[in-house]
MARTITOR-212008 format. One line per 8 residues: number of its first residue (from 1); for each residue x, y, z of C-alpha. Coordinates in steps of 0.02 Angstrom, whole numbers, plus 50000, padded with zeros to 5 digits. Layout:
BEGIN
NUM = X,Y,Z  ...
% end
This chain:
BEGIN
1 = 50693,51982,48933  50843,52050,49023  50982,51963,49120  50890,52047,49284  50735,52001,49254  50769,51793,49224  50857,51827,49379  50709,51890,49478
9 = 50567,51746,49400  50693,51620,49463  50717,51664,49643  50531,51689,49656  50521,51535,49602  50628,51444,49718  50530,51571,49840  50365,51490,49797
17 = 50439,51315,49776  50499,51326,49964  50329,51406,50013  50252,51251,49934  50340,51142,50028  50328,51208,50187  50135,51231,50172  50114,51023,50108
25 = 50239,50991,50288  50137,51092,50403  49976,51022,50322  50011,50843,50335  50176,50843,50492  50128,50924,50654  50206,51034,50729  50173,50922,50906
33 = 50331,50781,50945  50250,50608,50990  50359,50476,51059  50329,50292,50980  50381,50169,51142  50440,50009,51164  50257,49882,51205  50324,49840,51362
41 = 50372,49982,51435  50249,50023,51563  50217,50201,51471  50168,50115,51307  50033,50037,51395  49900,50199,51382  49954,50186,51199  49920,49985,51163
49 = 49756,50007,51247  49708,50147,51111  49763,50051,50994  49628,49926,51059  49509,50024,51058  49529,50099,50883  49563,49926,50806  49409,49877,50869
57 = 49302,50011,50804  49407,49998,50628  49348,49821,50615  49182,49855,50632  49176,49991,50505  49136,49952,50301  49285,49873,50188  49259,50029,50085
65 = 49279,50166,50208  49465,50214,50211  49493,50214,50393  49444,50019,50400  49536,49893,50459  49512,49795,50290  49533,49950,50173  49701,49997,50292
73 = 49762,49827,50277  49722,49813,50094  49838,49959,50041  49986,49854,50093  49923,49710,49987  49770,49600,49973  49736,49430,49876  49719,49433,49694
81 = 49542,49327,49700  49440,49272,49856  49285,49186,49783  49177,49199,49964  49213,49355,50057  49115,49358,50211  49220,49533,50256  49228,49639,50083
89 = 49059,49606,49982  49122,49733,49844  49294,49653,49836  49319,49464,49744  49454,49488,49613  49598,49606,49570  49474,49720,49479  49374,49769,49607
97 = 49531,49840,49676  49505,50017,49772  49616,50167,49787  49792,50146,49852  49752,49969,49870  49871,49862,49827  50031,49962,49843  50178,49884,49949
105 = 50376,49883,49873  50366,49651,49888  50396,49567,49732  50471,49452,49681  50587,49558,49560  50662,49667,49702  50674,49827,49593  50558,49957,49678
113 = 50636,49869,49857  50723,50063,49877  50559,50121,49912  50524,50014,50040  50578,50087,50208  50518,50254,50153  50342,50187,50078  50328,50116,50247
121 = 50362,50245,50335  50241,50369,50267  50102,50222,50267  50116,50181,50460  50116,50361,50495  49946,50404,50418  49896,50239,50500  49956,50334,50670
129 = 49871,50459,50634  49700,50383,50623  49721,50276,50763  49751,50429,50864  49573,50508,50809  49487,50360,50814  49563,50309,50987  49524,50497,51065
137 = 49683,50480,51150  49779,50640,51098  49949,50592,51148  49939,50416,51046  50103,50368,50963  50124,50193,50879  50211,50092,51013  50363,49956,50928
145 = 50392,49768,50965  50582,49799,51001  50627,49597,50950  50799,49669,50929  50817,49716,51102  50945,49610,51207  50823,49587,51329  50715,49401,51352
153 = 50538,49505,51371  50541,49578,51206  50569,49441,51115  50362,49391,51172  50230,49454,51104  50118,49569,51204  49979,49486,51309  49851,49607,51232
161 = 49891,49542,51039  49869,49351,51129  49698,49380,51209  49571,49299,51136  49420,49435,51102  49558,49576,51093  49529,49662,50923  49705,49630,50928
169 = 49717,49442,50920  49751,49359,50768  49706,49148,50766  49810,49147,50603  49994,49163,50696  50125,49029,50757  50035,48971,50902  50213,48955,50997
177 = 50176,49143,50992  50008,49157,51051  50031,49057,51186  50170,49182,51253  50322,49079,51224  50470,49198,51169  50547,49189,50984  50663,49060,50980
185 = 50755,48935,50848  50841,48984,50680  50758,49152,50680  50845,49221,50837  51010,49223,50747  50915,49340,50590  50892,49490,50745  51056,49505,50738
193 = 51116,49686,50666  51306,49683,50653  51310,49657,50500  51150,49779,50461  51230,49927,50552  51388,49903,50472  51333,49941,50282  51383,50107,50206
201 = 51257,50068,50045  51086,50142,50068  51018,50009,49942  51130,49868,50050  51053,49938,50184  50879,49942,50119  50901,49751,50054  50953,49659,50186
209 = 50853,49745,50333  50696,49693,50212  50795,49525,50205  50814,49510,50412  50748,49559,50499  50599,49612,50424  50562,49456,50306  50638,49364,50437
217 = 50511,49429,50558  50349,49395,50449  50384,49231,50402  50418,49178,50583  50258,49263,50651  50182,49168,50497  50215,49006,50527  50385,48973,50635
225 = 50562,48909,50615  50454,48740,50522  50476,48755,50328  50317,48659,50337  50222,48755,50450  50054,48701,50468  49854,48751,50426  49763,48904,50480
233 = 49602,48958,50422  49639,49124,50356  49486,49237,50395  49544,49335,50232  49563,49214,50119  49429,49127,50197  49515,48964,50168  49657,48859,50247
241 = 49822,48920,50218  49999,48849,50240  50051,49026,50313  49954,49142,50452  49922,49302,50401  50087,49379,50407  50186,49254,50324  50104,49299,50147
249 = 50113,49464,50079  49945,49482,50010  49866,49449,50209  50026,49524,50302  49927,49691,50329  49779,49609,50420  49861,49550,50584  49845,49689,50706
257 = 50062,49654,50755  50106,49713,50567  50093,49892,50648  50221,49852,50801  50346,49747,50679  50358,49871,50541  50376,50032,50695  50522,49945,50732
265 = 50606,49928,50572  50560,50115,50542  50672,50113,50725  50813,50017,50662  50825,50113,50481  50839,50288,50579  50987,50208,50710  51083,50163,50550
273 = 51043,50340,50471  51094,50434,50652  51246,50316,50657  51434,50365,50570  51390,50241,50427  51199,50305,50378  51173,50384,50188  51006,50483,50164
281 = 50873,50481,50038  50864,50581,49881  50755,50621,49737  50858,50559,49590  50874,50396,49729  50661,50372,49736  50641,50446,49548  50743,50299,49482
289 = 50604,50145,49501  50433,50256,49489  50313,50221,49635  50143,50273,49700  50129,50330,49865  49947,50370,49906  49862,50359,50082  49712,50440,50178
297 = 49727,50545,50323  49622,50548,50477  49482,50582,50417  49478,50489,50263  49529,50597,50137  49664,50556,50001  49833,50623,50039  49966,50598,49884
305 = 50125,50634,49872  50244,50652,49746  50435,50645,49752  50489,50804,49809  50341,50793,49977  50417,50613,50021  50592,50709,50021  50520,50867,50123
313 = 50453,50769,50257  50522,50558,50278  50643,50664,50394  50548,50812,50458  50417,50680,50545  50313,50704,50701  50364,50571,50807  50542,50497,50891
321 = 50569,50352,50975  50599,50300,51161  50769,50284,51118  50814,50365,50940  50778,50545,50866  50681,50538,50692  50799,50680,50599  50912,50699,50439
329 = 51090,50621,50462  51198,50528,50350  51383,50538,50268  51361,50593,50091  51579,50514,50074  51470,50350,50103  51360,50367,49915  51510,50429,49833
337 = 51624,50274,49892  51488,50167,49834  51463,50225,49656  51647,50156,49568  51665,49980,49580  51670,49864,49407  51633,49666,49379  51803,49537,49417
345 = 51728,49385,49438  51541,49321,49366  51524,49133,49400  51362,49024,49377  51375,48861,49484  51184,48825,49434  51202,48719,49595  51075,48655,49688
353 = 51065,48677,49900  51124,48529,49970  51008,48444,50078  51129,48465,50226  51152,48611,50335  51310,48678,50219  51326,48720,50028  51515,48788,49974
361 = 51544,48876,49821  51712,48948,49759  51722,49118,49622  51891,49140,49581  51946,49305,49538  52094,49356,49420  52254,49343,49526  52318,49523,49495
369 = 52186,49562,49622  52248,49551,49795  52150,49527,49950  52112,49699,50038  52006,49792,50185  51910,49895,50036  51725,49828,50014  51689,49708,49879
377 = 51485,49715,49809  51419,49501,49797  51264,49498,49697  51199,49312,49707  51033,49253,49624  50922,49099,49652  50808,49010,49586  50642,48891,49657
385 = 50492,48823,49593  50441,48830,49760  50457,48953,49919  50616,48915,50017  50550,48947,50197  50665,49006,50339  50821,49105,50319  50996,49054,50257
393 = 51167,49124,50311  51296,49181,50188  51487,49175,50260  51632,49208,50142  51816,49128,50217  51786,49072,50374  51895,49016,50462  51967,48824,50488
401 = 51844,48768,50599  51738,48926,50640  51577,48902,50729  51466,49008,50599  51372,49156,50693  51300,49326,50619  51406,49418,50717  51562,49362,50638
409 = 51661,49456,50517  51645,49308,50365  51457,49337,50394  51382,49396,50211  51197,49421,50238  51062,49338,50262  50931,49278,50138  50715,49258,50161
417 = 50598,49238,50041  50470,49344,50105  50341,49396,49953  50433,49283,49833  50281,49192,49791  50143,49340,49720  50167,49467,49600  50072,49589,49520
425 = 49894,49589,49421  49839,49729,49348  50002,49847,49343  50109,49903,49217  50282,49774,49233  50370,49913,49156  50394,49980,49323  50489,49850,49384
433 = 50382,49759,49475  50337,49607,49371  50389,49416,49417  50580,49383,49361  50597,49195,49302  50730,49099,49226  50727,49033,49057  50682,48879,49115
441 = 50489,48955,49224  50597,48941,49387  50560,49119,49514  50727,49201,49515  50782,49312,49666  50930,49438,49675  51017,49477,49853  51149,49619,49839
449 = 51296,49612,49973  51442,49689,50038  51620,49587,50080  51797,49614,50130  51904,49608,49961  51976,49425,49925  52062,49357,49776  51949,49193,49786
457 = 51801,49193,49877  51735,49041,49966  51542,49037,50011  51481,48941,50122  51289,48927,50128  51224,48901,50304  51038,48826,50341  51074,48819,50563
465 = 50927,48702,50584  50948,48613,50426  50764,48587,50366  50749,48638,50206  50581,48684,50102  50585,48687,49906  50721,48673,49763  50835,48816,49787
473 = 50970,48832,49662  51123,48941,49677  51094,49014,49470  51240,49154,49479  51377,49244,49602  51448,49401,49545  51602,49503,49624  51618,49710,49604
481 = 51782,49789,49664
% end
């Protein structure tokens, strides 16, 4: 074969690769911009009451038919074994598992975690999507709880998700809630994105925004700033849990407001990707932890994609927002300033929290490093027997006397335990995906940070309101620079 003639198959091949691709966006993305609004904003409110309306004929349709409520909620997660289930006939255990159930980027080992703003992106969309057919309203685009906002209103949930009879209502929610009081407590301080919108990491980023607010967000909607929380009968389960639906992974999908919170954290990830400090998405980036990203379209058929399609189109979407444009951005000088940064300090306190609102732990590093403004990488890991509830603060240095707030600049990160207590049946733990315990059975957690450069870091561990659930144990801290 001549030099010409390789030359020739291989630009009709990228010819036909890019023909491919453009066919699989124009089949699945069209070609029609929707705009996803804020759920107070009186030109959401055509769009809520479709959403109404399609919820309510979802609900009534079979657990096996893919545009169900139940099979829709499902693919996010469902309970391993539910012995009496008055919903799902066909479904009791794991086994009886259908397709693309079963599929969200929570567990407990963290690894597949890159996938998750992009796995939820793609999964709300096709939800969209059938919401919009079912609905008959043409022009429907997913409206967002903006909890975020600095505004009062949109820190309450909409009247139509608290009206009892509304196939939006949920019983199985903090009643504070339901009964139209505004979030308040220990979780206002986890909507605050300084920090968020400051990271220059696309895997910082993706960790703590599914730290806070996301986690933050389900576990408050679940069962409040009380680590106690209370009983609801959960009409999945059909039994009484500790959590409402959204505080527990396997349920989270259920609740008709899982559709509003996870809009706006598809919101927030595409400010910090428009914003000076954003780093795209890239094959070799989703290719690293395998995952399966399989949905249904409008009308119920299976729609697959592999690698390459999530690239083509997580940025070549059909929708913006009232207030951001869904598009490619990013600073590539971001990934490549991330990629060079070695261990200086590992300690291992194996420290449990105090029972006060404070723990302190010093890591020492050696003294040839001096403090600087260049970013230093804190990877801390916990352990629990049992699910710490509520979020903790992490501050490095503060200052003599500081009053601790997220906004400051000694503010670390925050940490939830959102779907720290299931893990996968069923699945190859290869993948990732499997339980991570200590040598001694205790679940072990890894949160992944970003800091100012110190030669000794000081931690201070910050519970605001000071009620603590279950044994958490500081197991490890360790410094890159």
């Amino acid at each position: 074969m001549s030099k010409r003639t390789k030359i020739i198959i291989i630009v009709l091949g990228l010819v036909l690769v890019n023909v491919i691709g453009y066919y699989f966006i124009n089949k699945h993305i069209s070609e029609k911009r929707y705009v996803r609004k804020n759920y107070f904003s009186p030109e959401a409110q055509r769009d809520v009451q479709a959403l109404e309306k399609a919820m309510k004929i979802m609900r009534q349709k079979n657990c096996n038919d893919p545009l169900s409520w139940y099979y829709q909620g499902a693919i996010h997660w469902i309970p391993d074994t539910i012995t009496n289930n008055p919903l799902c006939e066909s479904y009791h255990t794991y086994l009886d598992k259908k397709l693309a159930w079963d599929n969200c980027t929570h567990t407990p080992s963290g690894k597949e975690k890159l996938h998750f703003l992009v796995w939820h992106r793609l999964y709300v969309y096709h939800f969209e999507k059938i919401v919009r057919r079912l609905s008959g309203h043409e022009d429907f685009a997913l409206p967002y709880w903006g909890y975020t906002n600095n505004n009062p209103k949109d820190k309450i949930l909409h009247p139509k998700f608290r009206e009892n009879g509304s196939s939006l209502y949920e019983q199985a929610r903090f009643d504070s809630l339901n009964q139209g009081f505004p979030i308040s407590g220990e979780i206002e301080r986890a909507l605050d994105l300084t920090k968020l919108m400051s990271y220059t990491s696309l895997k910082m980023f993706s960790d703590n925004i599914n730290a806070a607010p996301h986690g933050a967000i389900h576990d408050y909607i679940g069962h409040g700033n009380d680590p106690e929380g209370k009983r609801y009968f959960n009409q999945i389960t059909n039994t009484y849990t500790e959590d409402g639906l959204m505080g527990w992974v396997p349920t989270a999908g259920f609740d008709p407001i899982f559709w509003m919170h996870h809009s706006n954290i598809d919101r927030i990830w595409q400010q910090w990707t428009n914003s000076p400090n954003g780093v795209e998405f890239t094959i070799d980036d989703l290719k690293s932890i395998p995952w399966d990203y399989t949905f249904f379209d409008e009308n119920g058929n299976k729609v697959t994609y592999d690698i390459e399609d999530v690239i083509r189109v997580i940025y070549r979407m059909d929708y913006d927002f009232d207030d951001t444009k869904v598009q490619k951005g990013g600073n590539s000088d971001n990934r490549l300033r991330a990629n060079n940064q070695k261990i200086v300090a590992d300690h291992k306190p194996n420290l449990l929290f105090n029972t006060n609102k404070t723990t302190e732990v010093v890591v020492k590093t050696p003294n040839l490093l001096r403090a600087s403004k260049s970013k230093s990488k804190v990877i801390i890991k916990v352990s629990f027997t049992k699910r710490p509830k509520g979020s903790y603060e992490i501050y490095v240095n503060p200052g003599f006397n500081e009053t601790l707030k997220p906004s400051n600049l000694s503010f670390v990160g925050f940490m939830t335990f959102f779907g720290a207590d299931h893990e996968l049946k069923g699945k190859d733990c290869g993948g990732g995906c499997c339980k991570e315990t200590t040598s001694d059975g205790r679940t072990l957690m890894t949160f992944e940070y970003e800091t100012y450069s110190y030669t000794d870091y000081k931690f201070t561990f910050y519970k605001h309101s000071g009620l603590h659930s279950g044994d958490l144990k500081i197991e490890s801290i360790q410094i890159k620079r």
